[in-house]
C-alpha positions, 0 to 999 in steps of 0.5 A, spaced: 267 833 891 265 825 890 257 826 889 258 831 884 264 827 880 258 822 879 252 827 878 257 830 871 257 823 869 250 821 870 249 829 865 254 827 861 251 820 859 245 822 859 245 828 854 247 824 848 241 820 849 236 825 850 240 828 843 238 823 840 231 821 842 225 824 842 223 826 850 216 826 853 214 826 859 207 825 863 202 823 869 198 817 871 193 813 874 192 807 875 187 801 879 190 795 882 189 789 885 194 787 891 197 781 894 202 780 900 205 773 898 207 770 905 207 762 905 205 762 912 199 766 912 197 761 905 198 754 910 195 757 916 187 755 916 186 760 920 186 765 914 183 766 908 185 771 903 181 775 899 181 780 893 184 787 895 184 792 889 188 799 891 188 805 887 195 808 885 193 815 885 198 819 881 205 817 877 209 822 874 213 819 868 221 822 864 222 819 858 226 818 851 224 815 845 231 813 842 229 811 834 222 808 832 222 800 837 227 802 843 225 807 849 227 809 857 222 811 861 224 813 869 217 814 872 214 815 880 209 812 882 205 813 888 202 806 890 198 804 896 198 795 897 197 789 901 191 785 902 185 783 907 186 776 910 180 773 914 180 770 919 176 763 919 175 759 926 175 751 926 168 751 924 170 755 918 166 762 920 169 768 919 172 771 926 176 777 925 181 780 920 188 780 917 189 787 913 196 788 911 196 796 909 202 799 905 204 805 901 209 805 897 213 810 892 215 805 886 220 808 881 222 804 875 226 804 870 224 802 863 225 799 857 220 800 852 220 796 846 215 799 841 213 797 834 216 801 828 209 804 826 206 810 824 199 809 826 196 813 831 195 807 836 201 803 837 203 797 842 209 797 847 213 793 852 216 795 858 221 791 863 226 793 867 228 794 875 224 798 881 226 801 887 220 801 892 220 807 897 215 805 902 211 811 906 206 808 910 205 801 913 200 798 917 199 791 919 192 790 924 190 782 927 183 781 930 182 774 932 175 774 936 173 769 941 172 763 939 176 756 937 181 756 932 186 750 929 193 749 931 197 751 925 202 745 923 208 751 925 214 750 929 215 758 930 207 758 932 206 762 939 199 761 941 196 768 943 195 770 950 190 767 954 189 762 949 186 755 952 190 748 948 184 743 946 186 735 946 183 736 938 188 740 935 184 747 937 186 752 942 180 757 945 180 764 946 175 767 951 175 774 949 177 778 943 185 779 941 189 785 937 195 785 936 198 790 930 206 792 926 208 799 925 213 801 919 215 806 925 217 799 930 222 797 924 217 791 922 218 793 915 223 795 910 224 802 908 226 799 902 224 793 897 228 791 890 222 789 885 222 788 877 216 791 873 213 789 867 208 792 862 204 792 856 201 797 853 198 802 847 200 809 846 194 813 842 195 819 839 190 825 840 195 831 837 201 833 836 205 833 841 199 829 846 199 822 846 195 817 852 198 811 854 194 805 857 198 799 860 196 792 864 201 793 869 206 788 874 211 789 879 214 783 883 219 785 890 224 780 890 227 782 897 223 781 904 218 786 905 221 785 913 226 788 916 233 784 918 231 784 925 223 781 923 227 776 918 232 773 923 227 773 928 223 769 925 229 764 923 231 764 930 224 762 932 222 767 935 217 770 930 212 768 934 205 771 929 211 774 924 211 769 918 215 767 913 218 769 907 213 775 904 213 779 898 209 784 894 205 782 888 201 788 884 197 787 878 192 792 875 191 798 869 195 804 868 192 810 864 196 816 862 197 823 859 204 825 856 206 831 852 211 829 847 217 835 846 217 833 839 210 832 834 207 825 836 210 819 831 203 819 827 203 826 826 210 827 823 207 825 816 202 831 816 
């Protein structure tokens, strides 16, 4: 009785807000470049990070225009992230691989400040808070063999078979894996992010109007687990580093069909 107690007063709010907006909804896409922010990974010489670029395949999107400059827009966004470290040995080659492979269903709700124009492309911009669902994690390591530098961290565990060297290096006779799951718990099935966007929403007909958008969103929540983070303040993290969130910036097009005819074509 509770659960529906609360879906009625989520309906009641919201109808006198759809009343007096005009509704549209719609699907995305978008191009991204990812980043896994880990301050471990940065100060570790033995990784290198690189440019990763991921698709956001499709996006759906509910939204209502609540007079000419103010709009919310509840949308779901099917999101793959992470990034590719390298792995660099004491002379600085390239050894191995880092890849931190992610998939997440972000669903935002957002603000949407628009300009008051009635021309048929019009600015926008779009702040608010967002849930991220994670679907697929994947965390590979492969350290060829070869001689690497010590990091300067507490927490380091060197990897099995490793031989310490007098110079701050430590040798590895043959190649070492290792790999983190979301199906062993090293992830969290859920992350607190903010988002942010600015736009241009162009009119093609009546009642059809493209979106195009330079996107961002921030987790400000630990992309681990609880038993991963208290591990790694524990000192037993061993390769698990510190603190790590997700950064995503990138471009989002879109398609949306309005209930109502488009704002600059109500003049007509």
């Amino acid at each position: 009785m509770k659960r529906y107690t609360q879906v009625l007063l989520v309906i009641t709010f919201l109808l006198p807000v759809l009343a007096m907006g005009q509704v549209h909804f719609g699907a995305t896409t978008g191009l991204n470049a990812t980043f896994v922010l880990d301050k471990g990974l940065k100060e570790d010489p033995r990784y290198n990070s690189t440019y990763t670029y991921q698709w956001s395949p499709v996006g759906f999107n509910f939204g209502v225009d609540i007079g000419r400059k103010f709009g919310l827009q509840l949308e779901s966004i099917l999101s793959n992230q992470g990034q590719i470290y390298q792995v660099v040995d004491a002379a600085k080659e390239v050894s191995g691989k880092r890849n931190i492979d992610l998939q997440y269903l972000n669903i935002p709700l957002l603000m949407k400040f628009m300009n008051g124009g009635d021309g048929r492309a019009r600015t926008n911009f779009n702040l608010g808070p967002q849930l991220g669902l994670l679907t697929k994690a994947r965390e590979t390591v492969v350290f060829e063999a070869g001689t690497y530098t010590i990091p300067e961290d507490d927490n380091f565990e060197l990897p099995p078979g490793a031989v310490v060297n007098q110079d701050g290096t430590y040798t590895l006779e043959q190649t070492f894996s290792q790999e983190f799951t979301k199906a062993k718990n090293n992830f969290r099935d859920m992350e607190f992010q903010i988002a942010m966007a600015f736009g241009v929403d162009i009119d093609l007909s009546k009642h059809l109007y493209l979106s195009t958008q330079i996107r961002a969103n921030y987790s400000l929540t630990d992309m681990r687990n609880g038993d991963v983070i208290d591990a790694i303040k524990a000192g037993n993290g061993g390769d698990i580093f510190g603190s790590r969130a997700n950064l995503l910036v990138g471009v989002q097009i879109g398609l949306h069909y309005s209930l109502g005819v488009t704002r600059s074509f109500k003049g007509k």
